[in-house]
N, CA, C and O atoms as a GROMACS GRO file, in nm:
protein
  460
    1UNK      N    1  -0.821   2.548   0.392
    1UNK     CA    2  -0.797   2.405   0.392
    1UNK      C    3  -0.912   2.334   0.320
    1UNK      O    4  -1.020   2.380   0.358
    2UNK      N    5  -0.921   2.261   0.250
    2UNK     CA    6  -0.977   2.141   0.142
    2UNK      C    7  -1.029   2.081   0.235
    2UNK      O    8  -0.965   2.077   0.341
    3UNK      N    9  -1.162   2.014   0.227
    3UNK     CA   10  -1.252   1.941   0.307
    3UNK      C   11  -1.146   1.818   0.316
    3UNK      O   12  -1.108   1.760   0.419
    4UNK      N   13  -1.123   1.802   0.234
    4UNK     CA   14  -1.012   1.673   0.183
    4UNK      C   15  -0.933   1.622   0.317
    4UNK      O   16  -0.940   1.519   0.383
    5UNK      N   17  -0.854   1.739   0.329
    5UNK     CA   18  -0.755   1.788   0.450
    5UNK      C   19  -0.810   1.800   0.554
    5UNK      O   20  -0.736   1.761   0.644
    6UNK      N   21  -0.945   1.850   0.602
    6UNK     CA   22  -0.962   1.843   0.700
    6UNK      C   23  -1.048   1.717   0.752
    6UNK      O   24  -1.094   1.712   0.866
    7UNK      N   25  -1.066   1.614   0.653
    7UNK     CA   26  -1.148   1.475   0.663
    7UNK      C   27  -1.018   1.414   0.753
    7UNK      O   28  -0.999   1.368   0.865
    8UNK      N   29  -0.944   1.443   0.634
    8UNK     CA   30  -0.748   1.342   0.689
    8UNK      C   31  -0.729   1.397   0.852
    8UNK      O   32  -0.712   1.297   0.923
    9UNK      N   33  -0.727   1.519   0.933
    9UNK     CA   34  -0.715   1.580   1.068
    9UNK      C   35  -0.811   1.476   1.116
    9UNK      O   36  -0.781   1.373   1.176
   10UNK      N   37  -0.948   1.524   1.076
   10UNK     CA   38  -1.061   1.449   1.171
   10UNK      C   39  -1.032   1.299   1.159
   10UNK      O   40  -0.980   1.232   1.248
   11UNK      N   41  -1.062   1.262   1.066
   11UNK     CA   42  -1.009   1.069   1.066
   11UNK      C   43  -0.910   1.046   1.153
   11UNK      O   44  -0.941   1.000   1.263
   12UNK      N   45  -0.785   1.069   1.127
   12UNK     CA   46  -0.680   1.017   1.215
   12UNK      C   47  -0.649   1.055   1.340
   12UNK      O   48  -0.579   0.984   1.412
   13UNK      N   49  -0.708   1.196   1.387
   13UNK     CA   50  -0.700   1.181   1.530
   13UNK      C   51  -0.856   1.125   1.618
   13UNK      O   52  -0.870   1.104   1.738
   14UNK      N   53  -0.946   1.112   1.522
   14UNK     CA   54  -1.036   1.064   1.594
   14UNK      C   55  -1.022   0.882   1.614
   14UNK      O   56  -1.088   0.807   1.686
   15UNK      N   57  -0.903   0.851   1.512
   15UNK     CA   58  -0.850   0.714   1.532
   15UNK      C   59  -0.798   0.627   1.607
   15UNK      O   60  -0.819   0.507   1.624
   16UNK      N   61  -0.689   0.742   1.672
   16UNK     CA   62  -0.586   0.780   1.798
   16UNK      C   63  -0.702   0.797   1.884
   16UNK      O   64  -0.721   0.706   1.966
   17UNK      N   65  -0.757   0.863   1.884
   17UNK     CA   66  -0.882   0.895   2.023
   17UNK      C   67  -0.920   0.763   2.075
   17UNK      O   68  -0.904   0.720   2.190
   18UNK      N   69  -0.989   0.684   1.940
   18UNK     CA   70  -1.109   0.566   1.964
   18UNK      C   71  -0.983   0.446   2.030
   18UNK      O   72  -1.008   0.364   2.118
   19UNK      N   73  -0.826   0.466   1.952
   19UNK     CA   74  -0.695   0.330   2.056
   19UNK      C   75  -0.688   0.384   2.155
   19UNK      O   76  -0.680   0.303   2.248
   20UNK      N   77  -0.685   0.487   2.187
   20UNK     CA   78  -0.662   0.490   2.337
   20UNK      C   79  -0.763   0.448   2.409
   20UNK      O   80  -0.749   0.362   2.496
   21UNK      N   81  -0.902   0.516   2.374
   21UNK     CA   82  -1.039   0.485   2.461
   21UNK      C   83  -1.059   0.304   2.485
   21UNK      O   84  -1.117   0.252   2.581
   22UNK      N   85  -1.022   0.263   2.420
   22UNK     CA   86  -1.019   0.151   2.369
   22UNK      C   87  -0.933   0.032   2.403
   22UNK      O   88  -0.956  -0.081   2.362
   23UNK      N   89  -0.818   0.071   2.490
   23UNK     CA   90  -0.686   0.017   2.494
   23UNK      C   91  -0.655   0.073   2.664
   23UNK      O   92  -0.570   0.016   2.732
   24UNK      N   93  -0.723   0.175   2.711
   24UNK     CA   94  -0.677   0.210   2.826
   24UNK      C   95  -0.755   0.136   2.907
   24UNK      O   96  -0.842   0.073   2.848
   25UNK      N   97  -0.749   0.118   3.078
   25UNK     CA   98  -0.806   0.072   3.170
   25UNK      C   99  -0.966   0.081   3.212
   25UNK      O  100  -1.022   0.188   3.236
   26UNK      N  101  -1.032  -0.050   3.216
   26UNK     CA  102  -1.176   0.053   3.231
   26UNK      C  103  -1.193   0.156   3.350
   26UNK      O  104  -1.292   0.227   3.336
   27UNK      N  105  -1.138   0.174   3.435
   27UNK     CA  106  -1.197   0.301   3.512
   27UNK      C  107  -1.116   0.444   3.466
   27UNK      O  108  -1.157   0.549   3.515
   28UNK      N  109  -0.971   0.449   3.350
   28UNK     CA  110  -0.978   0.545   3.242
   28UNK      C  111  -1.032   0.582   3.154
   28UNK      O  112  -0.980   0.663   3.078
   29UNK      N  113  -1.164   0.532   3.134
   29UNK     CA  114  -1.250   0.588   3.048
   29UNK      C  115  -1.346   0.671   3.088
   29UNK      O  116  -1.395   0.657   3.200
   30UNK      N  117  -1.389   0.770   3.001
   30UNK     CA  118  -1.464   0.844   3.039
   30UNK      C  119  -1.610   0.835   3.049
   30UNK      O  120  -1.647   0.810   2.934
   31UNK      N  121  -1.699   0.842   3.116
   31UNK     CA  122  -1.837   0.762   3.110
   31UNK      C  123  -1.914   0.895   3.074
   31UNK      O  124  -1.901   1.012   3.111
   32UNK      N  125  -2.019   0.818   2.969
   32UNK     CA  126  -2.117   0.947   2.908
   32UNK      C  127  -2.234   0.882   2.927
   32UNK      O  128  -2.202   0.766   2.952
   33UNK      N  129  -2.367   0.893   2.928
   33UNK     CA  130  -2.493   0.876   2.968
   33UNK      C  131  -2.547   0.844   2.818
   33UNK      O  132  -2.660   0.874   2.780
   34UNK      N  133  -2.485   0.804   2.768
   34UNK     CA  134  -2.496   0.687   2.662
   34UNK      C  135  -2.536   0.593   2.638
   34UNK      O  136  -2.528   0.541   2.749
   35UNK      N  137  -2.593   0.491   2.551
   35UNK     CA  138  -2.573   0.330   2.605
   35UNK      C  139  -2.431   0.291   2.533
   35UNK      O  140  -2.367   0.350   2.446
   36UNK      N  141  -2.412   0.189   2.590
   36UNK     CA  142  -2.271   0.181   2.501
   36UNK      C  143  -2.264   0.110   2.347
   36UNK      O  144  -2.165   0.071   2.284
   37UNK      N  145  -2.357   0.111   2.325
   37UNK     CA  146  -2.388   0.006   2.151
   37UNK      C  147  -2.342   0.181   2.102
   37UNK      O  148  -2.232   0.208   2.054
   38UNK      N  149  -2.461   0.294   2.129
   38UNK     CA  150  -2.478   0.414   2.101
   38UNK      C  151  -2.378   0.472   2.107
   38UNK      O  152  -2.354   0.526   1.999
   39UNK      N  153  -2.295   0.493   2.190
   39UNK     CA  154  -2.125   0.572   2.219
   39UNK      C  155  -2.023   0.490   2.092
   39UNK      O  156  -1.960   0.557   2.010
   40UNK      N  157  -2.021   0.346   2.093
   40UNK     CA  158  -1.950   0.300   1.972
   40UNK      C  159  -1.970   0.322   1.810
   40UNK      O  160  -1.892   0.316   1.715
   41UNK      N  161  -2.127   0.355   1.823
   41UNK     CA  162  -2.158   0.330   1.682
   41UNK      C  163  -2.174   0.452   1.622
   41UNK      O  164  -2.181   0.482   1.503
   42UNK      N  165  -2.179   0.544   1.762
   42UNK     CA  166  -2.150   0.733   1.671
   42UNK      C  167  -2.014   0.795   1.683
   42UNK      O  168  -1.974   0.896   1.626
   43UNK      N  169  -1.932   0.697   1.789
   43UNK     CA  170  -1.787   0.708   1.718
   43UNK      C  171  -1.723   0.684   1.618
   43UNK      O  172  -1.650   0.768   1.565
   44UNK      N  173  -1.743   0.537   1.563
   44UNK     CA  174  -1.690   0.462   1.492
   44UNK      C  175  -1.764   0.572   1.317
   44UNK      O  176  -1.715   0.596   1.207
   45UNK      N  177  -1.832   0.589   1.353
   45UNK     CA  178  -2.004   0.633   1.243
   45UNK      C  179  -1.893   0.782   1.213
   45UNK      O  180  -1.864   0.813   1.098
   46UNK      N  181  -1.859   0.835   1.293
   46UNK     CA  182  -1.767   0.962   1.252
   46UNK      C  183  -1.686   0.981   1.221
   46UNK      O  184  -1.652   1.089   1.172
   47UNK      N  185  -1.616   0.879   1.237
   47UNK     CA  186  -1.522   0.811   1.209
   47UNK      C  187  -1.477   0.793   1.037
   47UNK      O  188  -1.412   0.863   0.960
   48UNK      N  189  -1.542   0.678   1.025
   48UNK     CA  190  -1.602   0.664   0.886
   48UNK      C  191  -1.646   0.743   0.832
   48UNK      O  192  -1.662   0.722   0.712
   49UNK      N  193  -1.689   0.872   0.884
   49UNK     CA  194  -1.755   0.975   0.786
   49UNK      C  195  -1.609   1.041   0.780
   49UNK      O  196  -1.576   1.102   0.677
   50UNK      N  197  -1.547   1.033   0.856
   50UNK     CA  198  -1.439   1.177   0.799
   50UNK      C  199  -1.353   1.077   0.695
   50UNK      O  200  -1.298   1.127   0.597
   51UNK      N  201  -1.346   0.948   0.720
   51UNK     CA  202  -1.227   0.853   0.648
   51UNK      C  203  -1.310   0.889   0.491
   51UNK      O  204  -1.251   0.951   0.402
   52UNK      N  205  -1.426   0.849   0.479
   52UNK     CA  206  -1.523   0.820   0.313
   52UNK      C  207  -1.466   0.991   0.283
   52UNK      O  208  -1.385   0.993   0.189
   53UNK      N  209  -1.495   1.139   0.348
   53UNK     CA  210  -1.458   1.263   0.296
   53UNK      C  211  -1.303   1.272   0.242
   53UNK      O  212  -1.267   1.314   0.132
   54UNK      N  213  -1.200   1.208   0.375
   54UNK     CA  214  -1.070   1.227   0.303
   54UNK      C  215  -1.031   1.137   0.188
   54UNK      O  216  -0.984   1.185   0.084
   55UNK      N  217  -1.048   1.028   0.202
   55UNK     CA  218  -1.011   0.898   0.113
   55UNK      C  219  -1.122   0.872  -0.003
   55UNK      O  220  -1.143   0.756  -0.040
   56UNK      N  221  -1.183   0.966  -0.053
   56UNK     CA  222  -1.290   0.952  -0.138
   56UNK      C  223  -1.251   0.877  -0.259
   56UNK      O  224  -1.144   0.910  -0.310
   57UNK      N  225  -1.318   0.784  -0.312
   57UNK     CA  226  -1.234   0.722  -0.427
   57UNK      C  227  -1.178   0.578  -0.386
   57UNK      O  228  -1.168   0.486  -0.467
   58UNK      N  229  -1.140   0.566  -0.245
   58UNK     CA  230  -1.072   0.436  -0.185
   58UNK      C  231  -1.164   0.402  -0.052
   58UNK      O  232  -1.125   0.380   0.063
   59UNK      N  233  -1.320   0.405  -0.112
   59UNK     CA  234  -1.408   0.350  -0.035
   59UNK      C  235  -1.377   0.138   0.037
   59UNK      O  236  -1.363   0.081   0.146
   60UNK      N  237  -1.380   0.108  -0.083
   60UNK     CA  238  -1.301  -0.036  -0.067
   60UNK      C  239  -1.184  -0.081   0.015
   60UNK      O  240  -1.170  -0.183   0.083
   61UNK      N  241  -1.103   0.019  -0.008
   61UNK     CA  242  -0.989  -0.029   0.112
   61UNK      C  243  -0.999   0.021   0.217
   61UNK      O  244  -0.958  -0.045   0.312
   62UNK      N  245  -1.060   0.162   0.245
   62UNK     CA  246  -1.055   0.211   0.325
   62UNK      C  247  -1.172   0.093   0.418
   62UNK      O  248  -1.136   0.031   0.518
   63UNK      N  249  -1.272   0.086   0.374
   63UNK     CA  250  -1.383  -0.017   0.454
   63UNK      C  251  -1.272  -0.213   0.469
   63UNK      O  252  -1.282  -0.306   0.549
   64UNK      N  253  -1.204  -0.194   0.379
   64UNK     CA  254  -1.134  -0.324   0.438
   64UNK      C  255  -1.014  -0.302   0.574
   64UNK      O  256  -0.997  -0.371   0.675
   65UNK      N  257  -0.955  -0.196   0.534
   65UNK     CA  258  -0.891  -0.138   0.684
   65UNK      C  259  -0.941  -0.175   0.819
   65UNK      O  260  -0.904  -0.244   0.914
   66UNK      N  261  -1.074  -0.074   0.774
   66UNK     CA  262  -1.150   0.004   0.870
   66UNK      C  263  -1.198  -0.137   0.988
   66UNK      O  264  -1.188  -0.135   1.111
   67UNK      N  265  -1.248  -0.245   0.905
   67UNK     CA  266  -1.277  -0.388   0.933
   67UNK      C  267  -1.180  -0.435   1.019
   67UNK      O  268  -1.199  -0.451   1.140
   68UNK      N  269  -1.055  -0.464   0.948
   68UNK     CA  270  -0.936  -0.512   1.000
   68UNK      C  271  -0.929  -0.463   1.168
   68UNK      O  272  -0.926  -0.540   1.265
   69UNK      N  273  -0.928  -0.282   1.171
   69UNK     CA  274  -0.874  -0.215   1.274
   69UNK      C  275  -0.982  -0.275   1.345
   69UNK      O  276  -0.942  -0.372   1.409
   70UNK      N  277  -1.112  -0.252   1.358
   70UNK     CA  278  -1.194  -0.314   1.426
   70UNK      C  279  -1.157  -0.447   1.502
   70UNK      O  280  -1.103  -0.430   1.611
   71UNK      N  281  -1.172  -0.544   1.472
   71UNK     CA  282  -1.118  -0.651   1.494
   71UNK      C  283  -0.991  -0.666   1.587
   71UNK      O  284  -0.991  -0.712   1.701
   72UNK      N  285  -0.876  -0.615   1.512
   72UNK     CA  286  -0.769  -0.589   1.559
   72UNK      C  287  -0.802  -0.536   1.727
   72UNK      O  288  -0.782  -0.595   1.833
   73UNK      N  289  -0.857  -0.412   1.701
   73UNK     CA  290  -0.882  -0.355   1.845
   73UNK      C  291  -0.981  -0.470   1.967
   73UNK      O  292  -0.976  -0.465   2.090
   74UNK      N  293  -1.038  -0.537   1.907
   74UNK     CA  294  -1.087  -0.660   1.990
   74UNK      C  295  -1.033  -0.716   2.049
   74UNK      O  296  -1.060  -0.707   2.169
   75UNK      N  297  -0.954  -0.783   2.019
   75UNK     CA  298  -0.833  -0.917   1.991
   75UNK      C  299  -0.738  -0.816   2.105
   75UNK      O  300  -0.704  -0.876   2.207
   76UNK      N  301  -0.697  -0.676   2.093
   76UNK     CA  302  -0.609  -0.603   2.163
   76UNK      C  303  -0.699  -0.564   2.318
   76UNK      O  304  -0.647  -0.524   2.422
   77UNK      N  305  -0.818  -0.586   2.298
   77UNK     CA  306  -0.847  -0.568   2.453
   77UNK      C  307  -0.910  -0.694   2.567
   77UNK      O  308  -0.947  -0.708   2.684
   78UNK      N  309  -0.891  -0.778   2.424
   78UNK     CA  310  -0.865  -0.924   2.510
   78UNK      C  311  -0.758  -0.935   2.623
   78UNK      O  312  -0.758  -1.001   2.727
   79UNK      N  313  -0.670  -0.853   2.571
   79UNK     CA  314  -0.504  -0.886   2.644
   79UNK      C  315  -0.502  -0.778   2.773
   79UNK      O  316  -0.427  -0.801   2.868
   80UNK      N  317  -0.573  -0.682   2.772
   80UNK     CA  318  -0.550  -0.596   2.892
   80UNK      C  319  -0.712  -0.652   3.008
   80UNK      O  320  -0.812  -0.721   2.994
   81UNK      N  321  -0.649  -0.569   3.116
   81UNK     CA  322  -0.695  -0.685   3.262
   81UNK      C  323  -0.844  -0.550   3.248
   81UNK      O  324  -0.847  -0.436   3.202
   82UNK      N  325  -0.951  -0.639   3.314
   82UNK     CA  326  -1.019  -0.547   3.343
   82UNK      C  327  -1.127  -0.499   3.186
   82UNK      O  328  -1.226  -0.426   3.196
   83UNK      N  329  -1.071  -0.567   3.035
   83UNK     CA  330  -1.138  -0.541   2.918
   83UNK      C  331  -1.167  -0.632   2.915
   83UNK      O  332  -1.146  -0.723   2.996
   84UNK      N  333  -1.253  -0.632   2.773
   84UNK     CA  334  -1.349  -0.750   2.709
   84UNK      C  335  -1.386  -0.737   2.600
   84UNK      O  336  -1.462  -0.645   2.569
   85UNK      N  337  -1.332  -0.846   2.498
   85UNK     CA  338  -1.346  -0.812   2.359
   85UNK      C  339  -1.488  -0.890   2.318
   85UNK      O  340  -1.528  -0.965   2.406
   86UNK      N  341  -1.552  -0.886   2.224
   86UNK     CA  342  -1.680  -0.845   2.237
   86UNK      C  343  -1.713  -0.863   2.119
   86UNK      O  344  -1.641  -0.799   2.042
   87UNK      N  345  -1.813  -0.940   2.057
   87UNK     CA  346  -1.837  -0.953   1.880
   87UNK      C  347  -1.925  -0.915   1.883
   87UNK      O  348  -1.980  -0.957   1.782
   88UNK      N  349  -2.010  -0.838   1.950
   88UNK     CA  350  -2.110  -0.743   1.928
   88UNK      C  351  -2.038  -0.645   1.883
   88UNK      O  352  -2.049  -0.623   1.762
   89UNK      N  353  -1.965  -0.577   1.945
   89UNK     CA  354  -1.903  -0.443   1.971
   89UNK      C  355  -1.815  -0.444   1.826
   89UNK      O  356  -1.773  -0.346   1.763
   90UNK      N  357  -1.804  -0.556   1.802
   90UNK     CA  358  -1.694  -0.562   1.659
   90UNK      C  359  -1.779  -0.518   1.586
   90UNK      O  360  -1.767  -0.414   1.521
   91UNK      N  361  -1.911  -0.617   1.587
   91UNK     CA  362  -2.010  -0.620   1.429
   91UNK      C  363  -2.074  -0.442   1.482
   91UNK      O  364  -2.116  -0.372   1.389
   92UNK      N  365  -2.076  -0.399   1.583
   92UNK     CA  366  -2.154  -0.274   1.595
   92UNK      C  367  -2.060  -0.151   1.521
   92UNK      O  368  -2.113  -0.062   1.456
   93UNK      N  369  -1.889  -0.162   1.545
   93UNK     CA  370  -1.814  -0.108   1.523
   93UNK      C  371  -1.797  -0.096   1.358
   93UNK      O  372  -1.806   0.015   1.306
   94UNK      N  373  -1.774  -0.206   1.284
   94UNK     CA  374  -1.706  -0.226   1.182
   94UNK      C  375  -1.838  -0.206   1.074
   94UNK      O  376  -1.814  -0.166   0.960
   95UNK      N  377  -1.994  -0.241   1.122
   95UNK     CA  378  -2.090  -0.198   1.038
   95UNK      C  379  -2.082  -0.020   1.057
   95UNK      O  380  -2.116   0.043   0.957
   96UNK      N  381  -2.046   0.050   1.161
   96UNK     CA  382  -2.068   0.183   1.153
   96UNK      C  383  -1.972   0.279   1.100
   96UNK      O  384  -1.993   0.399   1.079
   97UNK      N  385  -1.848   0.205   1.078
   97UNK     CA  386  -1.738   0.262   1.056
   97UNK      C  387  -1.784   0.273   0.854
   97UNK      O  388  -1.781   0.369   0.778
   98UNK      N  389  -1.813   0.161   0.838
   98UNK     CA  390  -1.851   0.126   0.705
   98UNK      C  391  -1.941   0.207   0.599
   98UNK      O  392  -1.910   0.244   0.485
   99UNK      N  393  -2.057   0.224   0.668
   99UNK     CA  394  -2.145   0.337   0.680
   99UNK      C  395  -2.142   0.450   0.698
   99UNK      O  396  -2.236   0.520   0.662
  100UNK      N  397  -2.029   0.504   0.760
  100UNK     CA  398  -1.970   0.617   0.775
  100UNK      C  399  -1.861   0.637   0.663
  100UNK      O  400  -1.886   0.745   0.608
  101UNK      N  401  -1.769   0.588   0.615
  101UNK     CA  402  -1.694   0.588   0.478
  101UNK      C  403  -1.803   0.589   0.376
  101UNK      O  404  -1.806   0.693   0.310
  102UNK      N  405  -1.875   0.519   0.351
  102UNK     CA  406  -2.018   0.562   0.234
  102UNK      C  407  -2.085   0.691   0.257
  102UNK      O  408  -2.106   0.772   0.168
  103UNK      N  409  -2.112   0.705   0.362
  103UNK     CA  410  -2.184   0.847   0.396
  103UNK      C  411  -2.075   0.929   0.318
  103UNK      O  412  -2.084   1.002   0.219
  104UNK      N  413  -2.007   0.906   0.369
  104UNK     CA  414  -1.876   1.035   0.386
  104UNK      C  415  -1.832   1.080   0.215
  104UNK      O  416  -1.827   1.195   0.170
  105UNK      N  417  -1.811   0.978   0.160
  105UNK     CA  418  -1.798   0.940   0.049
  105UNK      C  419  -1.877   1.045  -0.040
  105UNK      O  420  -1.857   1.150  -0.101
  106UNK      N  421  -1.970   0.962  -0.015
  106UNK     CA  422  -2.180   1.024  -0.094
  106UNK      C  423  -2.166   1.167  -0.088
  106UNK      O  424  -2.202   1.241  -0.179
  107UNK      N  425  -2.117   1.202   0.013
  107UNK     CA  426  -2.125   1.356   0.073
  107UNK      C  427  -2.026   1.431  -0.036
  107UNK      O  428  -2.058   1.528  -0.104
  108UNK      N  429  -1.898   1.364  -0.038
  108UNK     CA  430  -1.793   1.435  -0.146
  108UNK      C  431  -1.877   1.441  -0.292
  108UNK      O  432  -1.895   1.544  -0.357
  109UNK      N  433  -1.919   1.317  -0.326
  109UNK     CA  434  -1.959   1.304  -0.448
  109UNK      C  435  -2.036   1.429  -0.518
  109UNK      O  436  -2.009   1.512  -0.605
  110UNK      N  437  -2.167   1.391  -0.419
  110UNK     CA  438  -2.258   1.510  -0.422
  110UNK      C  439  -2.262   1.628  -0.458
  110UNK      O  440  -2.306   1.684  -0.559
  111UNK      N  441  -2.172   1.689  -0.298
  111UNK     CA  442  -2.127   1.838  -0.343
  111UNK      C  443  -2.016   1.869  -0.450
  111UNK      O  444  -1.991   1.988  -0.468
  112UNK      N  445  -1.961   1.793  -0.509
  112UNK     CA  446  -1.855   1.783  -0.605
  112UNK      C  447  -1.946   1.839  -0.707
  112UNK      O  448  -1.941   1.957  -0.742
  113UNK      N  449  -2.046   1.734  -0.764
  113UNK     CA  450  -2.183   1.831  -0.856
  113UNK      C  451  -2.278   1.899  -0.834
  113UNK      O  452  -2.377   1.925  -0.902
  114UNK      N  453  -2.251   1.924  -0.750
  114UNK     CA  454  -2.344   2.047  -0.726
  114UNK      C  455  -2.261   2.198  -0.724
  114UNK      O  456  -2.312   2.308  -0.706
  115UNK      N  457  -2.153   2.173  -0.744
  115UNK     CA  458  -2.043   2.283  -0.774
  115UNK      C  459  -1.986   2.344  -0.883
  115UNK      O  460  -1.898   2.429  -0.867
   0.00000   0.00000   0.00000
């Protein structure tokens, strides 16, 4: 399998992972000894790294998406009881997701010449 292919696996189910975590009840979540800036921003951060490996080339949309979903997911846990949408958590989210598509990106580039 093509790094390519396996960026596209990791991105989209780690996508699905972060709506559910995200969308379910707070005492369905799973608690890690984390802080929580830290749990969002190395999700989102891996996120973005597998999106910049699969989507290499569509750094731009993919980071305008990536923004959107952010947001989006805010606005969506406004509406459930017990959440709290959060413009920290956006700007923590949507800068790491961002950063993670460039990383990810950089990374294809790279080893592309060095090959």
């Amino acid at each position: 399998m093509s790094p390519q292919k396996i960026g596209r696996v990791v991105a989209w189910v780690t996508l699905a992972v972060i709506l559910v975590l995200s969308l379910v009840p707070p005492g369905a979540r799973p608690i890690t000894p984390f802080p929580h800036k830290l749990e969002h921003a190395g999700i989102f951060l891996l996120n973005g790294a597998a999106f910049g490996i699969a989507y290499c080339g569509y750094e731009w949309l993919s980071s305008f998406g990536a923004v959107v979903f952010c947001a989006g997911l805010e606005v969506a846990q406004s509406m459930i009881p017990g959440r709290h949408a959060r413009l920290s958590d956006f700007f923590v989210d949507a800068i790491a997701i961002c950063v993670g598509i460039l990383a990810g990106s950089i990374l294809v580039r790279t080893t592309r010449r060095h090959t």
